[in-house]
N, C-alpha and C positions, 0 to 999 in steps of 0.2 A: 258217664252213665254206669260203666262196670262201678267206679267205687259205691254208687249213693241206691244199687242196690234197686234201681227203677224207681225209688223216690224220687220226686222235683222238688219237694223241700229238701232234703239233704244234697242235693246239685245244687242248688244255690246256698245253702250254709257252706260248703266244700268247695264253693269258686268265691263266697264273699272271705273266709277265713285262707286261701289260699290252699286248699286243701288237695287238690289235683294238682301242684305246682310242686308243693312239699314230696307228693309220693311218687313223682318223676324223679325230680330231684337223688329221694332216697335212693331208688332203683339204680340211679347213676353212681352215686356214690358205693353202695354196697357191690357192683361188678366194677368196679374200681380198684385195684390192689393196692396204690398207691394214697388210698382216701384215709386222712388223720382222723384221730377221735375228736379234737377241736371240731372238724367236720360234722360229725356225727353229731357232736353235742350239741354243736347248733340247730341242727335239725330237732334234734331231742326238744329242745326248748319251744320252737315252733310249737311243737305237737303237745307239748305239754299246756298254752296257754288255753285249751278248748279241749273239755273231755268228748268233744263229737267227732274231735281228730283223732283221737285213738282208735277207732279201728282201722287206722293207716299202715298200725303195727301189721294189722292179721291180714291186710288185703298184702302186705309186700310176702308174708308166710307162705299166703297162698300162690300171690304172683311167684315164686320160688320152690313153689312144689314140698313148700317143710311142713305137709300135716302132721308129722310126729312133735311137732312144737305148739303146733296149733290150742291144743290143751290148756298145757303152761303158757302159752302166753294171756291167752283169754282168763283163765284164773288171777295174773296175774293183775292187767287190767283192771278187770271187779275192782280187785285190791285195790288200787289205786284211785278209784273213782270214787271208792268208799270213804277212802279218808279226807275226799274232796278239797285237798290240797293241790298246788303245781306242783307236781313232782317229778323235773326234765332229769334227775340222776336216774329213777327208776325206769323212764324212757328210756334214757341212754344204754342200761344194762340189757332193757330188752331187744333194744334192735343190734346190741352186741351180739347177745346170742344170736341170731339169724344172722349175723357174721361169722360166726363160729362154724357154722353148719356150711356156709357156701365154697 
């Protein structure tokens, strides 16, 4: 329910696309010290097949308390959506950075 925002449409696009499964996941992974960027990228790719999962990026920002990234990530996003390609390396880069910061 926290992800989809009090939507029921987006709780069921985010439990049919796996989409609360991916942002546990993530969570684990990123308080992980040990967690590889293979890791990561695979997640990345997840997230990259459906632009309804990208605000997966900004709920873990938030679950993490990074408003100062919140900005750049959301700008970055857009970007991505706009050029309406899959694009799991520019995933990747962004949930790097909210690795960087933890």
């Amino acid at each position: 329910l926290k992800l989809s925002n009090g939507s029921f449409g987006k709780i069921a696009y985010l439990k049919t696309f796996g989409g609360d499964k991916i942002y546990e996941n993530l969570i684990q992974l990123l308080q992980d010290k040990r967690t590889t960027y293979t890791q990561l990228m695979n997640i990345a790719n997840k997230i990259a097949e459906s632009p309804q999962l990208y605000t997966i990026i900004l709920d873990i920002a938030a679950y993490f308390n990074l408003a100062e990234l919140y900005s750049k990530l959301t700008k970055s996003l857009n970007s991505i959506k706009k050029l309406n390609i899959k694009n799991p390396v520019a995933i990747f880069n962004l949930i790097t950075e909210i690795q960087k910061c933890l």
